[in-house]
C-alpha positions as CSV (number, residue, x, y, z in Angstrom):
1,X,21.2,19.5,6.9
2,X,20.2,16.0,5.4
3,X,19.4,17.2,1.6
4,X,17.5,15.0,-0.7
5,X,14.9,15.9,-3.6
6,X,11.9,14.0,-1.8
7,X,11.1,13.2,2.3
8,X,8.4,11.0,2.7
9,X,7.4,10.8,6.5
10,X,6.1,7.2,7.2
11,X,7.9,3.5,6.2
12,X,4.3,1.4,6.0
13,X,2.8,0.4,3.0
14,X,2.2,3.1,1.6
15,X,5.0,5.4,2.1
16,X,7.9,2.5,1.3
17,X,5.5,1.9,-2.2
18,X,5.6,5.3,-3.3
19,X,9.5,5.9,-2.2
20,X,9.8,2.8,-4.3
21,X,7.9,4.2,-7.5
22,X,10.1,7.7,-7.3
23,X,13.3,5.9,-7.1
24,X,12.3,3.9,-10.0
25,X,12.5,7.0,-11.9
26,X,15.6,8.3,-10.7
27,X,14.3,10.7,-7.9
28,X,16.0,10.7,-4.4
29,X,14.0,10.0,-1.6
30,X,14.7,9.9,2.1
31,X,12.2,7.7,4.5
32,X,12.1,9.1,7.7
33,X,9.9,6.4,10.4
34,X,9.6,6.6,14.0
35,X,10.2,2.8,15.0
36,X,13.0,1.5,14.8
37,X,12.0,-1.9,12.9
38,X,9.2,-2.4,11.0
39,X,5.8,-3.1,12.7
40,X,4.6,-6.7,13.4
41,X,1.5,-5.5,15.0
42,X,-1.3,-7.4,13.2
43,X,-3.5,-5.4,11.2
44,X,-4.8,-6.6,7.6
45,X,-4.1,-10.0,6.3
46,X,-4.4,-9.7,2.3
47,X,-4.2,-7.1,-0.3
48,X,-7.0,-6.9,-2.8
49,X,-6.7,-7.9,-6.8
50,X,-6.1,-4.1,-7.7
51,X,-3.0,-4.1,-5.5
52,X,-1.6,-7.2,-6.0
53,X,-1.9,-6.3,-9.5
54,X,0.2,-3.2,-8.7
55,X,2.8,-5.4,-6.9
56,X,2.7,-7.5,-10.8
57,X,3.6,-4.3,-12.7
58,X,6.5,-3.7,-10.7
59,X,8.0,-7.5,-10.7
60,X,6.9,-8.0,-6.9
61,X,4.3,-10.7,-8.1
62,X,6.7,-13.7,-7.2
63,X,7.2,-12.2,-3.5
64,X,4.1,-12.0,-3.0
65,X,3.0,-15.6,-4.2
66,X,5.8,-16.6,-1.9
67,X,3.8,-15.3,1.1
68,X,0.4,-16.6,0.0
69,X,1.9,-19.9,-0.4
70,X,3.2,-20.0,3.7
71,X,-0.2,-17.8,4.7
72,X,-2.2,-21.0,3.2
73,X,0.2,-23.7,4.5
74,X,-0.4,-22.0,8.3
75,X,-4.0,-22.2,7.7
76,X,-4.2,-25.5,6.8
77,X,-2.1,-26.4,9.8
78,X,-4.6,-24.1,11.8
79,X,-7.1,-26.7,11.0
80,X,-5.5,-29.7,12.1
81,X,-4.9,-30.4,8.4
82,X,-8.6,-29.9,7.8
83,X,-9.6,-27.9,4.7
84,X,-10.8,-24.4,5.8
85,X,-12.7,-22.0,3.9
86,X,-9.4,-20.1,3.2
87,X,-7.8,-22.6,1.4
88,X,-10.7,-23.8,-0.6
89,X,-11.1,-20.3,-1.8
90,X,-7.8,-20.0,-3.0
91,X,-6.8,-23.8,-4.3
92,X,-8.2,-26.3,-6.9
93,X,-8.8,-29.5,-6.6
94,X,-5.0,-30.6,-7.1
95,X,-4.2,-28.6,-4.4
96,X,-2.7,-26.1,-6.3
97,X,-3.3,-22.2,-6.3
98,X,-6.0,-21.3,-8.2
99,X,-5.5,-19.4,-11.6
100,X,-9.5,-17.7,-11.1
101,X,-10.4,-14.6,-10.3
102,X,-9.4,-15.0,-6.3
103,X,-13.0,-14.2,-4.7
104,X,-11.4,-13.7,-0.6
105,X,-13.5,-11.6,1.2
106,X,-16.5,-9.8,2.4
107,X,-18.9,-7.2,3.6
108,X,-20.0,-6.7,7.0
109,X,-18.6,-9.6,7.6
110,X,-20.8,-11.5,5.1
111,X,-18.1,-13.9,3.0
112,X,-18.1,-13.6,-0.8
113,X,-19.0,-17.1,-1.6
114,X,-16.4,-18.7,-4.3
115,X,-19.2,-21.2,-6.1
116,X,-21.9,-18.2,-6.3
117,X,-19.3,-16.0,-8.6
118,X,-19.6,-16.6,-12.3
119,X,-15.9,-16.4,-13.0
120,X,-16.9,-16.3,-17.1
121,X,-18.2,-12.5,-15.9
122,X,-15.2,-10.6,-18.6
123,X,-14.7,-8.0,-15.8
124,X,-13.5,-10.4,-13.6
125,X,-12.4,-12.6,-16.4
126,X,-9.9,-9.5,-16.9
127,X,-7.9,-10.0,-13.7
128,X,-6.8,-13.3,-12.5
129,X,-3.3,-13.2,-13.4
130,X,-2.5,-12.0,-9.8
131,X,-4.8,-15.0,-8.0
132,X,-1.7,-16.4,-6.1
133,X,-0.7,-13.3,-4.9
134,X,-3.5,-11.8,-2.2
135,X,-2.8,-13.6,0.6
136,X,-0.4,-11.2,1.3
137,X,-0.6,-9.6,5.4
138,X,0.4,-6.1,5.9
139,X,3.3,-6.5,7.5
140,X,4.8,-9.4,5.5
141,X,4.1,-6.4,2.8
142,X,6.0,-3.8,4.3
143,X,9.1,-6.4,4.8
144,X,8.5,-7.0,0.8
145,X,8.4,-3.1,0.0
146,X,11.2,-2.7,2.5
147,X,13.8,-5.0,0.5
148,X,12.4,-3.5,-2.8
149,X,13.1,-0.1,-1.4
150,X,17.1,-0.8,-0.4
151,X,17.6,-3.0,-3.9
152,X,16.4,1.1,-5.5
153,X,18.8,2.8,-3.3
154,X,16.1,4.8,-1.4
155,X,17.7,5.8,2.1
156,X,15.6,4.6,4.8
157,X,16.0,6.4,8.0
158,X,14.3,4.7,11.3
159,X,14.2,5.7,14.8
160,X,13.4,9.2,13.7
161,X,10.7,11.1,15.2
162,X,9.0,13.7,13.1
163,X,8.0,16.7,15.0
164,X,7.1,19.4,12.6
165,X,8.0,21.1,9.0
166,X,8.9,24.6,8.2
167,X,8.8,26.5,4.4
168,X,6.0,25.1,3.0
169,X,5.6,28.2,0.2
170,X,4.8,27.0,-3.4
171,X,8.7,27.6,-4.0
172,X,10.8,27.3,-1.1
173,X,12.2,23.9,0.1
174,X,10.7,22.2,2.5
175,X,12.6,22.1,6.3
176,X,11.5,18.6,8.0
177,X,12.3,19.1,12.1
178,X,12.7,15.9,13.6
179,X,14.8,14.4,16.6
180,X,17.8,13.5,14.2
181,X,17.8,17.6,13.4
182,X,16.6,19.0,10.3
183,X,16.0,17.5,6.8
184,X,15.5,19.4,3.7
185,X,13.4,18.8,0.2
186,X,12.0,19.9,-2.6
187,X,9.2,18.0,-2.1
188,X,7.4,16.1,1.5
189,X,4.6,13.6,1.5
190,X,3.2,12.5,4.6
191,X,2.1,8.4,4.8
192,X,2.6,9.1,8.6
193,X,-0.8,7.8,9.3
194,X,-4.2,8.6,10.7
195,X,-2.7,10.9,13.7
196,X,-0.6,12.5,11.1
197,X,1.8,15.0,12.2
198,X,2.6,16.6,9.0
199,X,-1.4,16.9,8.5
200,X,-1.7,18.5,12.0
201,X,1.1,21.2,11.8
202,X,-0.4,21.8,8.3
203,X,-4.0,22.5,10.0
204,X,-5.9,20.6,7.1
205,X,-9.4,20.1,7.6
206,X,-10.3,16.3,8.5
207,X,-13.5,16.0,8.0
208,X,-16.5,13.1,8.2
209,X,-18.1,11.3,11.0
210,X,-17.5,10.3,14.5
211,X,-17.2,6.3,15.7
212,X,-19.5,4.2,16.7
213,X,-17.6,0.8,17.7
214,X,-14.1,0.0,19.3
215,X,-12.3,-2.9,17.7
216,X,-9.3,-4.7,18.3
217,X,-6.9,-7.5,16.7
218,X,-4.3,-9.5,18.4
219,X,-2.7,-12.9,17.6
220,X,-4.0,-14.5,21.0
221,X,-3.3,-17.3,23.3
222,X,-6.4,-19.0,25.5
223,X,-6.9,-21.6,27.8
224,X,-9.8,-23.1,25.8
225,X,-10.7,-20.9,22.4
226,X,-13.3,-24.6,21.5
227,X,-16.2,-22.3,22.0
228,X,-15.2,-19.5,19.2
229,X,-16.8,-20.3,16.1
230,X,-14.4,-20.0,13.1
231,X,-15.4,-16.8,10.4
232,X,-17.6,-14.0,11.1
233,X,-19.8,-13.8,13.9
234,X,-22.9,-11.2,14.8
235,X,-23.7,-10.9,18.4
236,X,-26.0,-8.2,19.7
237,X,-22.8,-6.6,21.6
238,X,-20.8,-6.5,18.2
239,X,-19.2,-8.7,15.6
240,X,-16.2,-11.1,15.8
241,X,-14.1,-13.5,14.0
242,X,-11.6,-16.4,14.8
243,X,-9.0,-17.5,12.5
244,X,-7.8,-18.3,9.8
245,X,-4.1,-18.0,10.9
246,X,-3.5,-19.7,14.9
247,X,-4.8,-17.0,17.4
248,X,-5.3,-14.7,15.0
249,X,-9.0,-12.9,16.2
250,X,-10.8,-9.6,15.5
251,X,-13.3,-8.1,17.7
252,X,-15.6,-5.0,17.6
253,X,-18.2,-3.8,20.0
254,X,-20.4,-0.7,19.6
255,X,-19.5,1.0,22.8
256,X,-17.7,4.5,23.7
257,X,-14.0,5.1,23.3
258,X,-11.6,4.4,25.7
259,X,-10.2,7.6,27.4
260,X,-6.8,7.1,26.4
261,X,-7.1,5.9,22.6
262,X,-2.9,5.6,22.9
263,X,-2.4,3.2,25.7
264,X,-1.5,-0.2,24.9
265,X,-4.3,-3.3,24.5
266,X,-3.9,-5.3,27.7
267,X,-4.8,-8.7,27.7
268,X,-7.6,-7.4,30.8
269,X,-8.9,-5.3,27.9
270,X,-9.2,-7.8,25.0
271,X,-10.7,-10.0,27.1
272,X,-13.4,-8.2,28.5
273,X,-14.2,-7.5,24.9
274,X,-14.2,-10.8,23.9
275,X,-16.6,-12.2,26.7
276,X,-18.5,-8.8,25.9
277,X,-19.0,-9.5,22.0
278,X,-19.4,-13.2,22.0
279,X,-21.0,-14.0,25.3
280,X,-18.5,-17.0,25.8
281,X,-16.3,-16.9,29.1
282,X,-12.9,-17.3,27.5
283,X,-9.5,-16.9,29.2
284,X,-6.4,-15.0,27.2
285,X,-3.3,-16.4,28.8
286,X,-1.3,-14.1,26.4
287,X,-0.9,-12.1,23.4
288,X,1.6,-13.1,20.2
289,X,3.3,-9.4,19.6
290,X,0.7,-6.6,20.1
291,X,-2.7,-5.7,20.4
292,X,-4.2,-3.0,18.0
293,X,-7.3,-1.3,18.7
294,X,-9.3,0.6,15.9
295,X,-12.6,2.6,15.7
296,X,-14.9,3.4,12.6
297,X,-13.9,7.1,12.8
298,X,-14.5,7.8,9.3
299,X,-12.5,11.3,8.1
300,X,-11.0,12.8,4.8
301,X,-8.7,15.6,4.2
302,X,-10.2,18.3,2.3
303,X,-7.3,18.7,0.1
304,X,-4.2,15.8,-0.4
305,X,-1.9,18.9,-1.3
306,X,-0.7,21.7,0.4
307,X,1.8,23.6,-1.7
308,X,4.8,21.2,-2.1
309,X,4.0,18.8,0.9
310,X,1.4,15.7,-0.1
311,X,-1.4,13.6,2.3
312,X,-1.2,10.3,1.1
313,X,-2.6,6.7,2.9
314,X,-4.2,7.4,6.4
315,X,-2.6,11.0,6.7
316,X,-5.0,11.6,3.7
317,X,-8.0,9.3,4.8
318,X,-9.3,7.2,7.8
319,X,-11.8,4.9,8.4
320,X,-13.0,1.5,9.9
321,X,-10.4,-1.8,9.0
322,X,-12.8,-3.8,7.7
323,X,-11.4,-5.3,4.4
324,X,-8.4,-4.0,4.4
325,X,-9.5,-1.0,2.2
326,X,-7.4,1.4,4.2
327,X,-4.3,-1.1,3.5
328,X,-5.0,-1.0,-0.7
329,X,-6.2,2.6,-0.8
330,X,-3.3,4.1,0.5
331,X,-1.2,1.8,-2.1
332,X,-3.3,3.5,-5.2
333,X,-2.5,6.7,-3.5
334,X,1.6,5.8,-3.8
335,X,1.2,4.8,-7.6
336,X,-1.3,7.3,-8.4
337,X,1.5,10.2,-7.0
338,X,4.7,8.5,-7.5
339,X,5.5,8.6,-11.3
340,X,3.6,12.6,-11.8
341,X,5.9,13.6,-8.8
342,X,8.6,12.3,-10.4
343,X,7.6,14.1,-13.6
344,X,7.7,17.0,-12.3
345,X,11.2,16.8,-10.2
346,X,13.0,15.6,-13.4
347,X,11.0,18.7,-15.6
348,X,8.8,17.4,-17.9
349,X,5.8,16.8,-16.5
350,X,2.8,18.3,-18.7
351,X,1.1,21.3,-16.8
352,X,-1.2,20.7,-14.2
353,X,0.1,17.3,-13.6
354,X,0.7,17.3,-9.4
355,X,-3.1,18.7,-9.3
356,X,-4.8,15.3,-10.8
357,X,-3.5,13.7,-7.8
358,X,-6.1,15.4,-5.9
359,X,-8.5,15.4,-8.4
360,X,-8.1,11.4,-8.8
361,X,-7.7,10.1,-5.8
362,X,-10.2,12.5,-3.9
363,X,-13.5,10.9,-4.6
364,X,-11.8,7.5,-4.5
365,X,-11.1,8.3,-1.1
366,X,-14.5,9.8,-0.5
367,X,-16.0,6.4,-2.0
368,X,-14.4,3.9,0.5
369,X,-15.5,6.0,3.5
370,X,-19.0,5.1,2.2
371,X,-18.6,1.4,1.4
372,X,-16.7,1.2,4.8
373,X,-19.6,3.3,6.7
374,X,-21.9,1.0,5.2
375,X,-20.6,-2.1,6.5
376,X,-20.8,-1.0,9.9
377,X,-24.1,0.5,9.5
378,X,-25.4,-3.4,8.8
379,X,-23.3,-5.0,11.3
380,X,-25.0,-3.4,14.1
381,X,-26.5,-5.6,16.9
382,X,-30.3,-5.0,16.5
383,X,-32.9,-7.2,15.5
384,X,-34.4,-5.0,12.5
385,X,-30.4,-4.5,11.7
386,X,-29.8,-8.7,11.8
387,X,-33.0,-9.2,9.5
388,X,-32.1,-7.1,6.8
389,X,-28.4,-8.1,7.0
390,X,-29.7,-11.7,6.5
391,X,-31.6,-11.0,2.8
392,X,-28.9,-9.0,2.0
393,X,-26.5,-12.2,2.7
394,X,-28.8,-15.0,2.0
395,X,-31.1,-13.5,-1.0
396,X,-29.1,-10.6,-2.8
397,X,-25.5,-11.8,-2.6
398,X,-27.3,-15.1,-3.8
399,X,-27.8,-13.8,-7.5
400,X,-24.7,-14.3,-9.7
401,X,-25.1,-10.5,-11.1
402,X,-25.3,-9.2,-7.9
403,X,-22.4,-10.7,-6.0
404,X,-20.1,-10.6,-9.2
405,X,-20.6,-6.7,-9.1
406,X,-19.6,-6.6,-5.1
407,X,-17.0,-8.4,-5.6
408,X,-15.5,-6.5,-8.3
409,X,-15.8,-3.7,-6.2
410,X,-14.0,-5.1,-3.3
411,X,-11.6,-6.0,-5.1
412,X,-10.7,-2.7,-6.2
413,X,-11.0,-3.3,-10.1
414,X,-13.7,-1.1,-10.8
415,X,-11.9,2.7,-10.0
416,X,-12.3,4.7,-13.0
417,X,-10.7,7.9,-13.6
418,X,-11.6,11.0,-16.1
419,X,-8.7,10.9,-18.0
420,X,-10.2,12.2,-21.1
421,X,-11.9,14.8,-22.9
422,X,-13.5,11.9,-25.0
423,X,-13.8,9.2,-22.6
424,X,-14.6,5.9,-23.9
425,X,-14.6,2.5,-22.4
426,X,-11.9,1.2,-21.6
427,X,-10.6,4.6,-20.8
428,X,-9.9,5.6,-17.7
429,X,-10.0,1.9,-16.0
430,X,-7.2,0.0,-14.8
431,X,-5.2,-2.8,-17.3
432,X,-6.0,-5.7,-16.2
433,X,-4.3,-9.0,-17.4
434,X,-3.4,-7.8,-20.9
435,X,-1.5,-10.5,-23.0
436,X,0.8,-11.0,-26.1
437,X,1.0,-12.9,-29.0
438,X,4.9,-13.2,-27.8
439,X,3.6,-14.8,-24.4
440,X,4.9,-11.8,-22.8
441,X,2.2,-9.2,-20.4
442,X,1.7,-5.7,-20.0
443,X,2.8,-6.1,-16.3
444,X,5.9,-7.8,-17.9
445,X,6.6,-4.6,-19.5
446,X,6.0,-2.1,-16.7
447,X,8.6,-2.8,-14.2
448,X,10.3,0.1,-14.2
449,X,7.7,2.3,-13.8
450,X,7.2,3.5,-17.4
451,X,4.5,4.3,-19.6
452,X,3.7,1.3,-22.1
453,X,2.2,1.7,-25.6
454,X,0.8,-1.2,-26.5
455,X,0.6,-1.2,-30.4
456,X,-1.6,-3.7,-32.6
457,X,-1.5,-2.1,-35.6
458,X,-0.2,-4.7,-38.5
459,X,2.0,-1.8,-39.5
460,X,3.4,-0.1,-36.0
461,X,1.6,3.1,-37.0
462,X,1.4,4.4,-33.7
463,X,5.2,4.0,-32.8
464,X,5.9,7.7,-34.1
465,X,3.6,9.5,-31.2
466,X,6.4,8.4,-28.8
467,X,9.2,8.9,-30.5
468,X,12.0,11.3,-28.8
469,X,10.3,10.1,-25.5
470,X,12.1,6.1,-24.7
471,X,13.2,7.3,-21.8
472,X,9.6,7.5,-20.3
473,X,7.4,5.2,-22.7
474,X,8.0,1.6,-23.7
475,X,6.2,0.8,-27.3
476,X,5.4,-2.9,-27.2
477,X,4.7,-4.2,-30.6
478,X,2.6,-7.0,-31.0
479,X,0.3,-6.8,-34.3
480,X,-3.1,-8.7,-33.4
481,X,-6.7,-7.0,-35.1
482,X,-8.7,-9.2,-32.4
483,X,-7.3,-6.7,-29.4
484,X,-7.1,-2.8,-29.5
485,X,-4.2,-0.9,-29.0
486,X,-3.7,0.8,-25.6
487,X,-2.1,3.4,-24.2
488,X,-1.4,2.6,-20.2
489,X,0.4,5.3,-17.9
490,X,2.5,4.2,-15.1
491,X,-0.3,3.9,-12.4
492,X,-1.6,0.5,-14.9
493,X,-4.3,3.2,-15.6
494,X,-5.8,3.0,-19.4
495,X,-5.1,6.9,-20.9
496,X,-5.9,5.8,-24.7
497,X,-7.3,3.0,-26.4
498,X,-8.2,3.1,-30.2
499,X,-11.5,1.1,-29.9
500,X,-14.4,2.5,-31.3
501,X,-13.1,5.9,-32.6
502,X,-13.0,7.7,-35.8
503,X,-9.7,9.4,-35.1
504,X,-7.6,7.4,-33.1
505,X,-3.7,8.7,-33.8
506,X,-5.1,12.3,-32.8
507,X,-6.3,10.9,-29.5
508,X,-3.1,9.3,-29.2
509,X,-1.1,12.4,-29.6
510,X,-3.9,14.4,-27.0
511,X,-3.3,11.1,-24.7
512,X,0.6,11.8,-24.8
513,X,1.0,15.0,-25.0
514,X,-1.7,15.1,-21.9
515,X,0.2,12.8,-19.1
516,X,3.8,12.6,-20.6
517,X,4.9,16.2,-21.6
C-alpha cells in the first residue's frame, strides 16, 4: 500500500491549498486527482480580498499580481484598447494597479460601483494591501497552488480515480480504494467536489434546496457577437454576461435540468441558450477548451467530519457560481483545517481542536448558501422581480453606507469567528493589512504557516506566554502605543488582542494555551 500521514482526494483549489498548508508544517500528504492535468475549463475569474489575502500570508501575493497584471492586459486588448470597466476598476489614473480597496464585483449581477465606495470606510481601509492581486481565474490559481505544492514536497498523484474508502473508525487508518490500488492514512479529506465520492460512500446528509436555473460558461467563438452587450444583462428568459476576457460569456436561464447533468456542453446546447436568454440570433462557430454547465442547487453537509475523513470545498457545500463564492469558500475551508490537522498529526494540538473546524466553518458555509440564494431569487425574469431589482441597484446600492457594507461582505472580510470566552472586537475577525514600524507586515511574517504574536508593548512583556513554543509561534516585536498587540493564529484569524481589557496577559495565556497546546 501507498502509506502517507494525510490523503486529500481532489487537486483544485481547494485541496492543492490545504495540501499546501499541512506540508508547511511538516505533515505528509498524498493528492490523489482524477485528470490527468489540471483543469482549464473556465469557471471563476478572480478570487475575493479575503483570499487573496490568504495567498499574501503565505508569500503567493507576487504570483498572483503576476496574473492580474496579464488578466488586465487581455482585457484591454478585448476592447480594442478601449478602457473597460475592468480595468478602470482596478487601475489609477497612471495606469498603474490601484493600491484601494479593489471594489470587483457584484450581486445578481448588479456591479459594485468603484466611485460610490467611500474607500476612507476603516473596514475597508483595513485591506488593500492585496488590491493587485484579485484578478486571479481559477485555473491560473490551481497552476499557482500546483507549483507551490511540488516546491513543499507534497506528492501529487493524477490520473487516479477514487472509488471508495474503507476503516473509517475514530482510530483505525483510513484505506483509500482507487484505480492505482489502495492508499492508506491516518487522516482523508475530501475537496473532490460537489458529486463527491468520499461524501457519497460516507452517506452524509446533503441537505438544502433544489435548482431553479441551468447556466453555462465557455470561452466562445461567433460569427458576429456585435449584438451582445458587454456586463450583466436581465432578460425575461434569464441573465447573461459578455466579456471581459475575448469570448469569455456566462449564461443562465430558469428552465428544467437537462437529463443527463454529465454529458458534455455542445456548442448546439450553448447556443440555444444563448438565443434563449438574450433574444439575439447569434451563431457559435466553436468553443475555446470546454463548456461548463452549473445550476443553483444549493446543499450543505450536515457535518464536515466524519471520524478521521474531512468535507471540505464543494464536497462540504454547493451552490450557484455566482461570485465566485464557491471558489473562496472552499479556500477558507483549506486554511481554516490545515494548520489544526496538522496540530493534531504532530501531537500537540489543545483538546477539541479538529471539532472547531466544524463548528467554524459550518455557519460560514450555511451563510453563502443564503447570499447566493438570494441573488438568484432577484435575478429572476419577472416584472415585479425587475422593479425591485432596479431600487435595489439604482437607490440602495446608491448610499455610500449601504454599498460599502455589501461590498465588504463580498469580499469576504467580514467572517467572524467565536474564538473567545470574552470576545471583544477585533477578536475573532480576520488581520487585515497590519503594518510595522520596521516596514515589515503581518503577512510578511506568516509564511510558513505559523502563529504570529505581534507585541507593542515598550517592554516585550508578552514574549514570555510563548516561550518553549518557536517552533509554532513567531513573536514579532515592534513597540508602538498607537496600535494594540495581537495575537493572530495561522488561518490570519485574530485569537487575542489586548485592546480594551483589564487583564490582558491572562487572556493571552487563555488565547495560547486555547489554539496552540
Amino acid at each position: 500500500m501507498n502509506q502517507t500521514d494525510v490523503i486529500v482526494v481532489g487537486a483544485g483549489p481547494t485541496g492543492l491549498f490545504l495540501a499546501s498548508e499541512l506540508a508547511l508544517r511538516g505533515v505528509r500528504v498524498t493528492v490523489l486527482e482524477r485528470l490527468e492535468e489540471p483543469d482549464p475549463t473556465i469557471k471563476s475569474g478572480s478570487i475575493n480580498v479575503a483570499s487573496a489575502e490568504l495567498l499574501d500570508r503565505r508569500g503567493l501575493l507576487p504570483a498572483a499580481e503576476e496574473v492580474q497584471r496579464r488578466r488586465l492586459a487581455e482585457a484591454g486588448a478585448f476592447t480594442g484598447g478601449r478602457s473597460n470597466r475592468t480595468v478602470r476598476e482596478l487601475t489609477d489614473a497612471a495606469g498603474r494597479t490601484s493600491r484601494r480597496f479593489a471594489v470587483l464585483g457584484h450581486f445578481a449581477g448588479i456591479m459594485f460601483r468603484n466611485d460610490l465606495v467611500d474607500q476612507d470606510d476603516p473596514v475597508l481601509a483595513a485591506h488593500t494591501a492585496v488590491a493587485n492581486g484579485i484578478l486571479v481565474p481559477q485555473h491560473d490559481l490551481e497552476l499557482l497552488l500546483g507549483e507551490h505544492c511540488v516546491k513543499l514536497g507534497v506528492e501529487i498523484r493524477r490520473g487516479v480515480e477514487v472509488r471508495g474508502l474503507r476503516g473509517i473508525g475514530a482510530d483505525a487508518d483510513v484505506v483509500v480504494e482507487t484505480s492505482a490500488g489502495d492508499f492508506t492514512a491516518g487522516w482523508v479529506v475530501a475537496a473532490d467536489g460537489g458529486r463527491s465520492v468520499i461524501r457519497k460512500r460516507l452517506g452524509v446528509d446533503f441537505v438544502g434546496t433544489g435548482p431553479e436555473l441551468v447556466g453555462y460558461q465557455a470561452i466562445a467563438e461567433f460569427e458576429d457577437a456585435s449584438e451582445l452587450r458587454r456586463g450583466w444583462n436581465w432578460t425575461p428568459r434569464g441573465i447573461y454576461t459578455y466579456g471581459p476576457m475575448p469570448g469569455r460569456v456566462l449564461v443562465a436561464r430558469f428552465a428544467p435540468q437537462p437529463e443527463d447533468k454529465n454529458a458534455p456542453v455542445t456548442v448546439e446546447e450553448l447556443q440555444s441558450a444563448m438565443r434563449d436568454v438574450t433574444g439575439i440570433p447569434v451563431t457559435i462557430t466553436g468553443l475555446r477548451g470546454r463548456a461548463t454547465r452549473w445550476s443553483d442547487n444549493a446543499r450543505q453537509a450536515r457535518a464536515y467530519r466524519h471520524g478521521r475523513v474531512f468535507l471540505a470545498g464543494d464536497a462540504a457545500h454547493v451552490h450557484s457560481p455566482f461570485s465566485a463564492q464557491g471558489l473562496n469558500l472552499g479556500l477558507g475551508d483549506a486554511v481554516n483545517l490545515g494548520w489544526k490537522l496538522a496540530a493534531t498529526i504532530q501531537g500537540h494540538a489543545p483538546p477539541g481542536l479538529l471539532d472547531t473546524y466544524h463548528s467554524e466553518r459550518h455557519p460560514i458555509g450555511a451563510w453563502v448558501l443564503d447570499w447566493t440564494r438570494a441573488q438568484v431569487a432577484l435575478m429572476r425574469g419577472d416584472e415585479r422581480t425587475a422593479q425591485l431589482r432596479k431600487v435595489v441597484g439604482d437607490e440602495l446600492f446608491a448610499v455610500p453606507g449601504a454599498i460599502n457594507r455589501m461590498v465588504a461582505l463580498s469580499s469576504g472580510i467580514l467572517q467572524r469567528y467565536d474564538v473567545a470566552d470574552d470576545t471583544i472586537a477585533p477578536v475573532g475577525s480576520i488581520a487585515g493589512d497590519v503594518e510595522f514600524t520596521s516596514g515589515t507586515r503581518l503577512a510578511d511574517h506568516a509564511h510558513d504557516g505559523r502563529f504570529v504574536l505581534v507585541d507593542r508593548s515598550a517592554d516585550g512583556r508578552y514574549a514570555d506566554a510563548v516561550t518553549g513554543r518557536e517552533e509554532r509561534v513567531v513573536h514579532v516585536a515592534d513597540p508602538d502605543a498607537s496600535q494594540p498587540s495581537l495575537f493572530v493564529r495561522p488561518d490570519g484569524i485574530i485569537a487575542w488582542a489586548d485592546a480594551s481589557t483589564d487583564h490582558p496577559r491572562k487572556l493571552l495565556d487563555t488565547a495560547v494555551r486555547r489554539w496552540v497546546g
